[in-house]
C-alpha positions as CSV (number, residue, x, y, z in Angstrom):
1,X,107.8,62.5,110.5
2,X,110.7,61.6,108.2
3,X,111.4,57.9,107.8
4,X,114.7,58.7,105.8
5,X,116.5,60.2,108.2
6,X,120.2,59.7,108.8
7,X,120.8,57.8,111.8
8,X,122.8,61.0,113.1
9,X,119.6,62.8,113.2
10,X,117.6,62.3,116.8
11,X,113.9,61.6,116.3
12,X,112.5,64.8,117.8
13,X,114.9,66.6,115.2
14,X,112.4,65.2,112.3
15,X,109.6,67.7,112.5
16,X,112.5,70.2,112.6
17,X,113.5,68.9,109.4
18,X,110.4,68.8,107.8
19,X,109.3,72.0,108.6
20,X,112.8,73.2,107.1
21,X,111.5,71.4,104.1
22,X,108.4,73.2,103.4
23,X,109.7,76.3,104.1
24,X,112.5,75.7,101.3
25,X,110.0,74.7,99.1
26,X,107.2,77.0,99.5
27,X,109.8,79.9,99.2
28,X,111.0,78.6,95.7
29,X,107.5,77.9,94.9
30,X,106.8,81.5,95.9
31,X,109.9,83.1,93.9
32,X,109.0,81.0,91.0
33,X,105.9,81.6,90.6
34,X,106.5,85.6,91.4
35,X,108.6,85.8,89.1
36,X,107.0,84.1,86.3
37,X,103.4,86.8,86.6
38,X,106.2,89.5,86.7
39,X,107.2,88.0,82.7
40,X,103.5,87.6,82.0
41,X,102.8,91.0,83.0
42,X,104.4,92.6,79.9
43,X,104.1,95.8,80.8
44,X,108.1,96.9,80.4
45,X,108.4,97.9,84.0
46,X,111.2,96.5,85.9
47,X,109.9,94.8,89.5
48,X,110.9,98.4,91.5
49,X,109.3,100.8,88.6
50,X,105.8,98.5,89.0
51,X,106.0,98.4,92.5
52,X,106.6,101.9,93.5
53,X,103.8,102.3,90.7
54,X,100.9,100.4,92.4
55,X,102.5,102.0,96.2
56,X,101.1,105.4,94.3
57,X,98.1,104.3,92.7
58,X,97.2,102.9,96.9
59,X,98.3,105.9,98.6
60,X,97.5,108.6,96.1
61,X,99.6,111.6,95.3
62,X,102.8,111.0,97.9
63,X,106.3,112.8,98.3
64,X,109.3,110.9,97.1
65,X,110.0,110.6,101.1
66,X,107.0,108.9,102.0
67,X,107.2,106.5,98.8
68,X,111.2,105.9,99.5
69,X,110.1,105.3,103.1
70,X,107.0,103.0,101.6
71,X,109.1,101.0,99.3
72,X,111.8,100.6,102.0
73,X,114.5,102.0,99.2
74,X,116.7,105.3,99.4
75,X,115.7,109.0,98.9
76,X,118.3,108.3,95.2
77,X,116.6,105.2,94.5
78,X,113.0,106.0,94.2
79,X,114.3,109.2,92.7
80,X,115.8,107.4,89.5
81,X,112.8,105.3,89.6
82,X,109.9,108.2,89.7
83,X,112.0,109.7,86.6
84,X,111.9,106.7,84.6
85,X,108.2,106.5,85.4
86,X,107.4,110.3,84.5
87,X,109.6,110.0,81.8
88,X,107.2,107.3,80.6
89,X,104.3,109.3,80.9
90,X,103.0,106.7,84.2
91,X,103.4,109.7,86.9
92,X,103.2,113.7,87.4
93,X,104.6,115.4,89.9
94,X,102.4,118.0,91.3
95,X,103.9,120.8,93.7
96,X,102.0,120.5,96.9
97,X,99.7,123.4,97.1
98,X,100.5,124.5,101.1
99,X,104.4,124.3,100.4
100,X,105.8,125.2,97.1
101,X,109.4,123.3,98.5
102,X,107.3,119.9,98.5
103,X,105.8,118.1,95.2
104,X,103.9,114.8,95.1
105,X,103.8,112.1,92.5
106,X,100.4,110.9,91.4
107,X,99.6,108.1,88.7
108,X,98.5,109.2,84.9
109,X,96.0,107.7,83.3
110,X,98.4,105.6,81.5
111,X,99.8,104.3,84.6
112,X,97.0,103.1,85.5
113,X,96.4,101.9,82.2
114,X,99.6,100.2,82.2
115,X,98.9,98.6,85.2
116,X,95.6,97.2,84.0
117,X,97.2,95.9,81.4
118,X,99.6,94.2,83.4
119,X,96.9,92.8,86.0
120,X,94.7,91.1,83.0
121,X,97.8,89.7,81.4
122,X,98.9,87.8,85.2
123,X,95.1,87.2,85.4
124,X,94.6,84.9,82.1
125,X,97.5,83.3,82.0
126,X,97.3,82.6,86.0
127,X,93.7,81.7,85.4
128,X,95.0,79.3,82.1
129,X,98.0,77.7,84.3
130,X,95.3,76.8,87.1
131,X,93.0,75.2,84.9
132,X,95.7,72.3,83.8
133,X,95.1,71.3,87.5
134,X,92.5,68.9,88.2
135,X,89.6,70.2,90.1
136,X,90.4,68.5,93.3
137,X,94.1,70.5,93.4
138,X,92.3,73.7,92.6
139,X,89.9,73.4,95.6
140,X,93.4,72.5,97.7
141,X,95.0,75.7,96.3
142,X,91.6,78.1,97.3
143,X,91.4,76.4,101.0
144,X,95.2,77.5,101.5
145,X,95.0,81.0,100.2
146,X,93.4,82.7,104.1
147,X,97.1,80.5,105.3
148,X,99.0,82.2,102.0
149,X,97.4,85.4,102.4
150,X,97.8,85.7,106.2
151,X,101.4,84.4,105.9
152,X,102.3,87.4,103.3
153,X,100.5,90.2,105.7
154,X,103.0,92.3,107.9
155,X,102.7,91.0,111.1
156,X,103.8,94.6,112.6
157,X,101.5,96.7,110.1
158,X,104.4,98.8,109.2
159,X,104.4,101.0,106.1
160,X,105.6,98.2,104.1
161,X,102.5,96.3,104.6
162,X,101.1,96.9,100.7
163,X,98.2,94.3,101.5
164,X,97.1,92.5,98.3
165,X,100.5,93.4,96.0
166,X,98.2,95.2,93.9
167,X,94.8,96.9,95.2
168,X,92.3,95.5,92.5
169,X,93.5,91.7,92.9
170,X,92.1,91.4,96.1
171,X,89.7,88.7,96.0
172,X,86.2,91.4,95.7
173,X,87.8,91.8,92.1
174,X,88.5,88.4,91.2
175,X,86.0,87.4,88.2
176,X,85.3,83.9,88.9
C-alpha cells in the first residue's frame, strides 16, 4: 500500500492506485522497449509491412482477406502493404489453383531472409542490453516471462492471437 497518498484518497483506494501504477508503467516499459527492437531490427520494414510479413511466414500462402482479417486492418490496407512487400521481392502472389478469381501471398526466400536478419539483429542487441544487468535482475526478468507471456496471449484465441510476435523466438529457439 501507498504511504504517500493524499489525504483525499480512502485507504482501500491504495491498492487501486498501485495497480494503476504498474499498469502505466509496464505499458511504457512495454512500448519502449517494442519500439526500440523494432529500430534494432534494421530491416527497412515499417511495423505493418513486418508484421503482415511474419502473419504469412505462420499461416503460409493466405488471401489478402484472411491476412486483412488476421492483421485486424482493411481489405485497402493490407493491399498497399502486400504491394510494398512484393514490390520488394519479400512476397509472390500465387493464383489459387481450385479458383483462378482467388490468389494467395506466400513469403520469398528473401522475406524470410529479411526476417532472419531482423530476428538476429533484436536477438544481440537484446541479448547485449540484458547483460548490463546484474545476474540477480536477469533471473527476476526470466521468472516473470510465463506472467509476460501469458499476459500478451489472446485471452479469446481469436485470429489475432499471433502467439510469440514471431514464430522462431519462441523460447525452443532461444540460443542460451
Amino acid at each position: 500500500m501507498r504511504k504517500d497518498l493524499p489525504p483525499t484518497v480512502p485507504a482501500e483506494g491504495a491498492d487501486q492506485l498501485d495497480d494503476l501504477e504498474v499498469v502505466a508503467r509496464l505499458r511504457l516499459s512495454i512500448a519502449r522497449l517494442a519500439r526500440r527492437l523494432r529500430q534494432e531490427a534494421g530491416t527497412g520494414l515499417s511495423p505493418s509491412q513486418h508484421s503482415a510479413l511474419i502473419t504469412i511466414t505462420l499461416h503460409g500462402p493466405l488471401t489478402l482477406g484472411r491476412l486483412a482479417r488476421i492483421e485486424q486492418v482493411a481489405p485497402p490496407t493490407i493491399t498497399r502493404i502486400v504491394v510494398k512487400l512484393e514490390d520488394d521481392g519479400l512476397v509472390a502472389r500465387t493464383v489459387d489453383p481450385t479458383d483462378r478469381r482467388v490468389s494467395r501471398v506466400a513469403v520469398t526466400t528473401e522475406g524470410e531472409r529479411r526476417l532472419d536478419h531482423g530476428r538476429n539483429r533484436r536477438n544481440v542487441w537484446l541479448a547485449q542490453r540484458l547483460h548490463t544487468f546484474p545476474p540477480a535482475d536477469r533471473r527476476r526478468l526470466e521468472a516473470a516471462l510465463d506472467v509476460l507471456e501469458a499476459l500478451a496471449a489472446s485471452p479469446e484465441g481469436d485470429v489475432g492471437d499471433m502467439g510469440p510476435i514471431d514464430a522462431t523466438d519462441a523460447p525452443a529457439a532461444v540460443t542460451r
